[in-house]
N, C-alpha and C positions, 0 to 999 in steps of 0.2 A: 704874693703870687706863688713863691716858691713851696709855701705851705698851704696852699690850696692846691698844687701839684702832687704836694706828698702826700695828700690826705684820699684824692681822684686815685694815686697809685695805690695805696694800700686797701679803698675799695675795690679795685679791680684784681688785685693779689685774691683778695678774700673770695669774689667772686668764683675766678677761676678754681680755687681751690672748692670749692663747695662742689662744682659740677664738674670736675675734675671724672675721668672716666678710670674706673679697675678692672682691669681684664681679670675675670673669671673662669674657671672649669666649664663654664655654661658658654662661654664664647667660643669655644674647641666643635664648632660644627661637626668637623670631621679632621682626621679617622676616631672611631668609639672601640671598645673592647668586642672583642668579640672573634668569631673564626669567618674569615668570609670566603667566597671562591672569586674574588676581581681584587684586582691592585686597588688603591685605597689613595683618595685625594688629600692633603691637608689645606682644610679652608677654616679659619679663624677670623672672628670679627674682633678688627681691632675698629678704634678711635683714634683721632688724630691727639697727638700727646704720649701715645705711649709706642715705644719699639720692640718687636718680638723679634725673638733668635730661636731657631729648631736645631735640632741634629737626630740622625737616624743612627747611630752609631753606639748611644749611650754615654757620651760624653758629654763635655758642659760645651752647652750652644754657645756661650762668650766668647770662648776660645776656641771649640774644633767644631762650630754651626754656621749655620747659614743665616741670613736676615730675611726675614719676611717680608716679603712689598705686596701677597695676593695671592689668591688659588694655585696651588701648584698639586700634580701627579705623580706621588710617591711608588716609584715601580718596583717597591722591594719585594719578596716573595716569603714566603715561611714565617717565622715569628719575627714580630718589629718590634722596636720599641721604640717613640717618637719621643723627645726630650724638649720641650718650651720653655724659653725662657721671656717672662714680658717685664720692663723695665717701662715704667710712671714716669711724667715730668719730673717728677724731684729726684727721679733714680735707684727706689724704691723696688724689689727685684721680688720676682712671684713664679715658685715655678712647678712645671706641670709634668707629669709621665702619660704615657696612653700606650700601652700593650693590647699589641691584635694579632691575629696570625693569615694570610692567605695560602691558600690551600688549591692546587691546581686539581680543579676534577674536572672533566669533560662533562659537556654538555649535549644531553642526547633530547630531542622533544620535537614538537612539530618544526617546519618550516618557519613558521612564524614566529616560535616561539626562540627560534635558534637566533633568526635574524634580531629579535630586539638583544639577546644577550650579548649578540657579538659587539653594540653598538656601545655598550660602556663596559667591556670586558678589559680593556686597555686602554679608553680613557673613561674614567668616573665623572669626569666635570661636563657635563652633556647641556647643550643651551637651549633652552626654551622661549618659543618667541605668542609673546602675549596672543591670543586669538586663536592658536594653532591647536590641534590634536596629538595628545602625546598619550601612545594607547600599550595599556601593560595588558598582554594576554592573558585569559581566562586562566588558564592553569597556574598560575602564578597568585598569591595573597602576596599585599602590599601596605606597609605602615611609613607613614609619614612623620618624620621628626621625632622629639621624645614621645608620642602622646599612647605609644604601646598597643593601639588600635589597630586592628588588620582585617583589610577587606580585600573580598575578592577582584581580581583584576580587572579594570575599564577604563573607556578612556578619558584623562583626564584632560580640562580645559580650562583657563581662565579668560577673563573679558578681553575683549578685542580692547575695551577702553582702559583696562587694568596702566598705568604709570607708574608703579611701584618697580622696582630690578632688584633683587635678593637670590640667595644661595638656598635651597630646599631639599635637606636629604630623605632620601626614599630609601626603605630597606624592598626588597622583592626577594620572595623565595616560594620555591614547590618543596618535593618530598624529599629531595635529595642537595638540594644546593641553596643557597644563603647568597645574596650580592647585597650590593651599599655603594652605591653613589649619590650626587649631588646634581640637583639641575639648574640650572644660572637661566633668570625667570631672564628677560629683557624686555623692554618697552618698546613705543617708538618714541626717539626725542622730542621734545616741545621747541620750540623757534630759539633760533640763537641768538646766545645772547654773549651781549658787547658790552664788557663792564666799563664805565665811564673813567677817566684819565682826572682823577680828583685830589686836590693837594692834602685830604682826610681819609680816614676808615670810621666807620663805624663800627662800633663791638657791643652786639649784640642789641642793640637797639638804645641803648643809655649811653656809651664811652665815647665822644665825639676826639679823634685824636689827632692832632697836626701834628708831621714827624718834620718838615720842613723848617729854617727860618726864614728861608729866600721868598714866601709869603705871609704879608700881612693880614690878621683876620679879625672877624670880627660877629658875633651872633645877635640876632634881633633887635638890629640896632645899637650897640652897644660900644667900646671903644674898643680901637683897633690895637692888634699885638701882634709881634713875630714873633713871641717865644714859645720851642715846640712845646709839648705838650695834651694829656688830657683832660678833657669838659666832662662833666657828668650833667647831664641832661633829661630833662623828664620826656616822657613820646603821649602826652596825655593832648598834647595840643601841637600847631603846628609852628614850625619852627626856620625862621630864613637862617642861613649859612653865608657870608661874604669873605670874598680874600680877593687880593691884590699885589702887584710886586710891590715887595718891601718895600721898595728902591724911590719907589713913587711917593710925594711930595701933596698930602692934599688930596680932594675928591674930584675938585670942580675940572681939573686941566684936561684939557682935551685928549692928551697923551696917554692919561692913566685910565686903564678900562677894569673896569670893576667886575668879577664874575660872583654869580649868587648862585645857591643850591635853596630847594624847599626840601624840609626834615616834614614829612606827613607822620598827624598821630598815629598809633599803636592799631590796625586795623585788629578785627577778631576771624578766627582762625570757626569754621563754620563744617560739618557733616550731612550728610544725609545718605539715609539707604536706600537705593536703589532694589527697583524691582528684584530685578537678580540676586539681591543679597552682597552686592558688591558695596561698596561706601565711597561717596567723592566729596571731595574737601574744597573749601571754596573759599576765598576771603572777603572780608563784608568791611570796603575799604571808606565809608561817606567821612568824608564828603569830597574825597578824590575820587576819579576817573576809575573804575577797577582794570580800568584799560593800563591805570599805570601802575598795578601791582600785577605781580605772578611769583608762584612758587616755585622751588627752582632744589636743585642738591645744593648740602651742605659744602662752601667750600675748603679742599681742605681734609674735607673727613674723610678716611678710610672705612665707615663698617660696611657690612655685609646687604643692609636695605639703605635704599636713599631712593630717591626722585631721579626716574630718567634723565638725563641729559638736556640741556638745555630749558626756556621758561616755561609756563604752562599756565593758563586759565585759571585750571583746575589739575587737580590728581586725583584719580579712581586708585584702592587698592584692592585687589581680588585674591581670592583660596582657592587651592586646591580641595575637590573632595576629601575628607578627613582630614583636613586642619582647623582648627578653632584659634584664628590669628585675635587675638585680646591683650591689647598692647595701647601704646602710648606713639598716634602718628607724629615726628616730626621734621620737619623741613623749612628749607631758609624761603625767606619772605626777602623777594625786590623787588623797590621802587623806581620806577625809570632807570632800570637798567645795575641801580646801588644796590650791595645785598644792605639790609641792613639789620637781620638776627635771622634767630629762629621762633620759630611757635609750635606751640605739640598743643594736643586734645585728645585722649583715650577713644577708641572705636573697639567694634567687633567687629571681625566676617567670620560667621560661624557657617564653617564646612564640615563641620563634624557631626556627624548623624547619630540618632541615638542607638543603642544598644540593639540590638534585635528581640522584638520580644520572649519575654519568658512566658512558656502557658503551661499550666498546669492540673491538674484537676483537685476540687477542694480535699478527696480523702489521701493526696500524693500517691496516686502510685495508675497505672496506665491502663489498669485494665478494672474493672469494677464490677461488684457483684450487684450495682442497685442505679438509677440513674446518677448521672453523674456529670456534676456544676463544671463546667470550664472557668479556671482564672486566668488571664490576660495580664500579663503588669509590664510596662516601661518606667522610664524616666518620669517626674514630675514633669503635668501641665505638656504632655506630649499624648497627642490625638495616635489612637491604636486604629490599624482597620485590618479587618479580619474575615476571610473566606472557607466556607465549607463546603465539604463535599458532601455528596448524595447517599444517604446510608449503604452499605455493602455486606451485607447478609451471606455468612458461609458456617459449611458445616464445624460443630466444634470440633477442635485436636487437630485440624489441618492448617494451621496459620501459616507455616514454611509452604506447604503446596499452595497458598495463595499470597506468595510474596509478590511474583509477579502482576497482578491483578492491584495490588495493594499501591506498587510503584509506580503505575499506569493510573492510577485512578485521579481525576482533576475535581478541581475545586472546582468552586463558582465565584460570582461579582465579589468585591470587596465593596463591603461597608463598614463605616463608624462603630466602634464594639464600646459598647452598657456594660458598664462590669453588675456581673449578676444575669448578663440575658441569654447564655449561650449553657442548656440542660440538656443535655444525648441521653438518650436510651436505645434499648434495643426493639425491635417492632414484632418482634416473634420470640419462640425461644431456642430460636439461632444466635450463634454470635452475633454484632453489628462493628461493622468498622468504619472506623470515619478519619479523615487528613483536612488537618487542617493549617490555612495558612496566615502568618500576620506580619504585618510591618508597622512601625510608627513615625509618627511625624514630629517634630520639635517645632519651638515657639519660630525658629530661625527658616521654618521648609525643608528643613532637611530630611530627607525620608532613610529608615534603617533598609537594613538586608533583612530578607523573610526569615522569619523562622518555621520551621514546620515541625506540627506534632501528630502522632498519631495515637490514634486511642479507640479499644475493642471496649465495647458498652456490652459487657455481658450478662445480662441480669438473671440469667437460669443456670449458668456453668459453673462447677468449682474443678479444681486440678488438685489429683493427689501426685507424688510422686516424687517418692525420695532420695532415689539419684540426679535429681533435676533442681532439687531446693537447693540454696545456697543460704548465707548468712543474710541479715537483715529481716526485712518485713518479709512475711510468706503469707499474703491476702488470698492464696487459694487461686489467682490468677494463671493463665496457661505462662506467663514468663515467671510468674512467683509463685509455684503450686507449694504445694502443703506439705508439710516432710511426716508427717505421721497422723495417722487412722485418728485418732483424738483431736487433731487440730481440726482436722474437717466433720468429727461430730459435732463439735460444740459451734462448727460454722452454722451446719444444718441446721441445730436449733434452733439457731437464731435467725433463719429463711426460711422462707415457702416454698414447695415446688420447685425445686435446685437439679440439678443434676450432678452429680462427682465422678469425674474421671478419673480412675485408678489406673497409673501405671508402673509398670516394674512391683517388687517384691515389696510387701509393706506387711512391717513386723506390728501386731496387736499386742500389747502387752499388760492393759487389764482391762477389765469389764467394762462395758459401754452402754447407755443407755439415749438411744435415739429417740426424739417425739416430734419429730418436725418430717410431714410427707416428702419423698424425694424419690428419685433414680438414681442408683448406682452400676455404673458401665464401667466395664473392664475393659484396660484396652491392653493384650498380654500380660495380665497382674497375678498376685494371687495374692491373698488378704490371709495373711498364716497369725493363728490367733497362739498365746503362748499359755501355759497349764493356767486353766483356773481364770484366763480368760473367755469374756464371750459378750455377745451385741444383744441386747434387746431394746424390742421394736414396742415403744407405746404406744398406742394410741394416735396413730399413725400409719400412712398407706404408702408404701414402700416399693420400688419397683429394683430388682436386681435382674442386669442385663451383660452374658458374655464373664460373668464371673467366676471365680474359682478361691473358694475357700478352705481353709483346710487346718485342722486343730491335731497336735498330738499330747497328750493329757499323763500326769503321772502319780494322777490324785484317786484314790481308792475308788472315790463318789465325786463326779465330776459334773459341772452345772450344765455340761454339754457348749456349743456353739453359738446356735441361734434359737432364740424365742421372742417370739410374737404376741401381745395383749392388745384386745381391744381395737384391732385395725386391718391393714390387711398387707398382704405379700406374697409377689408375683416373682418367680424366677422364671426368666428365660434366657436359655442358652449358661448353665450355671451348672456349676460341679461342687459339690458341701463335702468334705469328708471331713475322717475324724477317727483317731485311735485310742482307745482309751484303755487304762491301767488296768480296769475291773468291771464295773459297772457305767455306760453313758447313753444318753440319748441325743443326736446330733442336732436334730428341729423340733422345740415346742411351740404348740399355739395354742390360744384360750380364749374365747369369742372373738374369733379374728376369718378373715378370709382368705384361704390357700390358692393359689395357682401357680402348677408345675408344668410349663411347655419345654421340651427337651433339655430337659435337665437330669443331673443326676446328682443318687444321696447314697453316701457310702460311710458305713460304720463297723469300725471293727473294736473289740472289748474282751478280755479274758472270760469273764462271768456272764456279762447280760447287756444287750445293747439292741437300740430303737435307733432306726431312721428317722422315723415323724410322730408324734406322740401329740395328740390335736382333742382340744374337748371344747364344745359348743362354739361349734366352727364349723364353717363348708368349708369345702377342697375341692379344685377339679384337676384332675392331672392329664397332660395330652404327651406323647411320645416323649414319656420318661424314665427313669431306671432307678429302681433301689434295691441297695445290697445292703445286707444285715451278716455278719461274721460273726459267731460268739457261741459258746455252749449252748445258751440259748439267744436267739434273734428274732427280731419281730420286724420288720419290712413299714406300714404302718400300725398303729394302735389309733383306736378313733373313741370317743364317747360322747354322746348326740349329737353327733356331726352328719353333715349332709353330703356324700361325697359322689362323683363321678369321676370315673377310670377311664381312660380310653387311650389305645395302643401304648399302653402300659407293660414293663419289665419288670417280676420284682422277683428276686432273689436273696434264700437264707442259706445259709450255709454252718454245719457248725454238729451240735449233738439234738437240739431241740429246735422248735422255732417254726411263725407263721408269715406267709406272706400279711392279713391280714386279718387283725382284731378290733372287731365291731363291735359295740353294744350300743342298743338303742338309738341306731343310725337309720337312715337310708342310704342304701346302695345303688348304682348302676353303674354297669361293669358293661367293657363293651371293647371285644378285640386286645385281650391283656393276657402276658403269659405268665404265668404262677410257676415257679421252680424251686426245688430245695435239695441241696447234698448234705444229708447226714451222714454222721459216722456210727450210726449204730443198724444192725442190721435189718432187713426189711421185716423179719419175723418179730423181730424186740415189739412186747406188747406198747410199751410208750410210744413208738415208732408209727403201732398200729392207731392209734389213737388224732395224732395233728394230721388237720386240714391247714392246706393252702388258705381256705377262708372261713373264719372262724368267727360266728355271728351268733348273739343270743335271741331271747326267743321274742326278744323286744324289737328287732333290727328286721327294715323290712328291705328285701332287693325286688328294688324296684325294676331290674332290668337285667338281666344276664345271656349276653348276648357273644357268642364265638371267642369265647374265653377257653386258655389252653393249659394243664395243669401237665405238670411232670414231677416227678422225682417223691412225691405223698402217696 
């Protein structure tokens, strides 16, 4: 017997020792590092078996600490440093530091928002009672526990049915202040319970122990003994328990009364999730009564979660929004009233929402020059749904004047989003703007916070503008325009009918060759080309609107500015100049089509220099100005070109020079002043010679109508 004693002890040594509990760095609920503006609780989950000692001081908690028995409110101010010390049943010593600092900053914000600060500003341990509303203001983002996740403020609730009681820190902070407290979740208690007056313990569900000898015992029939002692016992089957006084003599006398206990087998420990997402545990006790099992706390234990007070049916445990509780439930199992262990089963309550979506569009970047895929992505196996709004059509270059319209502008329904089915484009060739919104759902119900994107589908716009680029990608969009005149040629190229907004000063710096039709609109720019630089137009129809260009050259024979083959090109509202070294001509064209509506072409040259120099081309010009500077100057030069004039300026200036030189054109001329200031005098026989319009005998004028000559 005595060696079936020692054999029961050194199993239940071993036992104990296996499930033996170590406090950890991860059991220091609170306080954490960090700078916060509220005094700071220390809550630690201990287990029973082990004892903690603190000290705020920096000393050894053994000797200058305190002993731990539960939640206490550390009211130190400015930098702490908290000192743990946790000592194991065998005595085993493990110890801990947690440096934090509080920081008194006043609290300025709504009414409401003032009153929740004040309500854990000097105490942190704040109690939460299952069912209720515990509601963190909007101005405020909130993360729960470690899980680093921060949502906007709302209120939070668990079930009414929730029987779990735990410690739960919340950080809350705005723009200016940082808090950290704990909330102490509570239940309601389940029926009280009356533990039975029994000459045994049970441990754990196997170690039947008589501490007594003043009763005799005896199991499932078996012979009777007073020596104390532990049984190791199976729970597989059920099990009777007898004892009696010692003292008594025999079964049958009438004197001696016999008390019996039933040992029921090992019921199993049972889950299920509830609609809500909440989980309730339930024991599946056959072929007893479940009337005479309930779950109940651990007695005994100290941690941080346990089982409300008193027996219970069942136990529900519920989350907070953003918690993902994924854990191992356990709690003590009683029989008529006997604890007789514990039993756990892993659960989830997942309250933690997923991510918010990321949307993006397939070429990265927010604004596009072509229609443009929306991508959508969450979490795995998480349903997205997503709302749009009504296209919003505005002029380009104004996006800041239509900020307001932009942040006003609502979505529509949410539905289920297709990756792949969500393609914007623009319906005109206006910008188009569109907002859109998305949230996702997880396998658990849990819905994200929106995200929203917004995105300008510009399919005709490009953006020049060099003080405006920064590093990275420069797609030509109004937020990422184009830092130099070459990036947005080789854009053009590659589009149709585009339009390019030039703004501010944009340095040219070599030759260019456009072959893709477009508009180019100036918004205050000026397109200054550098020697030996210049743009020509292929084969191509070109529209310059509000421009201003401008070459200064230091090359003998200069290729000039701009020329034209094979297409056509309309200035309006545009200034060309152009100074050159010696010799240059600032506009060529060569089966192309002219048109100059108030614009002007100014050229200055030592030797010889052409405004427009055009062959087998039409031209129409309407309230325009060309100035020709140079020894000799020529205003246009035409060769079988078709041209109309009309409220036309042209001016030469210089020692020779014509407003215009025709051959083998037609003309009509109509309301246009012809002017020249030479420097040689009026009698000089060369002097006598130049016309204003100067036409061979090939060139017919088809029209010459209130045209005004001076200075020939």
């Amino acid at each position: 017997m005595k060696a079936r004693r020692f054999l029961l002890s050194f199993f239940a040594s071993l036992f104990m020792a296996f499930s033996a509990f170590a406090f950890g760095g991860e059991d220091i609920v609170s306080p954490v590092a960090g700078t916060w503006h509220n005094v700071q609780p220390l809550v630690l989950n201990v287990e029973s078996g082990t004892e903690i000692y603190y000290s705020l001081s920096g000393s050894d908690p053994l000797r200058f600490g305190f002993a731990y028995d539960g939640p206490v409110v550390l009211p130190q101010k400015g930098k702490v440093s908290v000192r743990i010390t946790a000592l194991d049943a065998e005595g085993s010593r493990s110890d801990f530091t947690v440096d934090y600092e509080v920081q008194d900053l006043p609290f300025s914000g709504s009414a409401e928002s003032s009153a929740f600060v004040q309500t854990f500003l000097s105490n942190p341990i704040r109690k939460y009672i299952s069912g209720s509303a515990y509601k963190i203001p909007a101005e405020f983002s909130y993360s729960i526990g470690a899980s680093g996740r921060s949502f906007s403020g709302r209120e939070l609730m668990l079930s009414s049915r929730n029987t779990m009681e735990r410690y739960v820190p919340v950080q809350v902070e705005d723009a200016a202040h940082r808090y950290r407290f704990v909330l102490h979740v509570t239940a309601i208690p389940g029926a009280e319970s009356r533990q039975k007056q029994l000459p045994f313990v049970i441990d754990n569900w196997k170690l039947l122990t008589f501490a007594s000898s003043a009763y005799s015992y005896r199991i499932d029939g078996g012979e009777w003994s007073n020596e104390p002692g532990s049984i190791l016992i199976d729970r597989l089957s059920t099990h009777t328990v007898m004892w009696k006084d010692a003292r008594a003599k025999g079964e049958s006398a009438d004197d001696v009364r016999i008390y019996s206990y039933t040992l029921p087998p090992l019921p199993q420990l049972a889950s299920r999730t509830e609609k809500d997402g909440a989980v309730t545990f339930t024991l599946s006790p056959p072929p007893f009564s479940s009337a005479q099992y309930k779950l109940g706390a651990i007695p005994q234990d100290l941690s941080l979660e346990s089982v409300a007070s008193g027996l219970h049916d069942s136990v529900t445990v519920d989350a907070f929004y953003g918690e993902d509780l994924t854990k191992d439930f356990v709690a003590g199992v009683y029989f008529d009233g006997l604890f007789q262990g514990t039993l756990s089963i892993p659960y989830s309550v997942d309250r933690l929402p997923p991510e918010a979506p990321l949307i993006s569009s397939r070429a990265q970047k927010r604004q596009g020059y072509s229609k443009t895929e929306l991508v959508i992505q969450s979490e795995a196996q998480a349903d997205i749904y997503v709302a749009l709004s009504s296209p919003l059509e505005f002029d380009e270059g104004t996006e800041e004047a239509m900020r307001g319209r932009f942040e006003s502008l609502a979505t529509g329904d949410f539905h289920l989003y297709r990756d792949g089915e969500l393609t914007l484009s623009s319906g005109s060739e206006l910008a188009t703007f569109y907002k859109i919104r998305s949230y996702a759902v997880d396998r658990a119900g849990n819905k994200s916070e929106q995200s929203e994107y917004r995105l300008i589908v510009d399919e005709h716009n490009f953006y020049l503008n060099p003080q405006a680029a920064e590093g990275g990608e420069q797609d030509g969009s109004f937020s990422n325009p184009f830092a130099s005149f070459e990036q947005a040629v080789y854009a053009l190229n590659g589009a149709k009918d585009m339009h390019l907004h030039v703004v501010g000063r944009v340095e040219v710096k070599k030759s260019l060759v456009l072959r893709s039709s477009c508009t180019v609109i100036g918004m205050q720019s000026l397109l200054f080309f550098a020697d030996k630089a210049s743009l020509t137009i292929e084969d191509a129809d070109v529209v310059f609107q509000h421009c201003s260009m401008a070459k200064k050259s230091a090359s003998p024979a200069d290729s000039g500015l701009l020329r034209i083959r094979g297409g056509s090109l309309s200035l309006e509202d545009c200034q060309l100049s152009a100074v050159f070294a010696l010799d240059g001509i600032l506009l060529r064209a060569e089966r192309s089509k002219l048109r100059l509506v108030d614009s002007a072409l100014t050229s200055h040259a030592a030797s010889y220099t052409c405004d427009l120099s055009a062959a087998d081309s039409e031209l129409t010009a309407l309230r325009s100005h060309a100035v020709a500077v140079a020894r000799t100057g020529v205003n246009f030069s035409l060769n079988r070109c078709v041209c109309s004039l009309s409220r036309t300026i042209h001016s030469v200036a210089g020692h020779l020079g014509r407003c215009l030189e025709v051959s083998r054109s037609a003309l009509d001329l109509r309301d246009n002043t012809f002017s020249a200031s030479f420097d040689l005098p009026p009698s000089a026989k060369a002097r006598q010679s130049l016309e204003a319009v100067w036409k061979d005998a090939d060139t017919v004028l088809r029209s010459d109508i209130n045209n005004v000559i001076y200075g020939f």
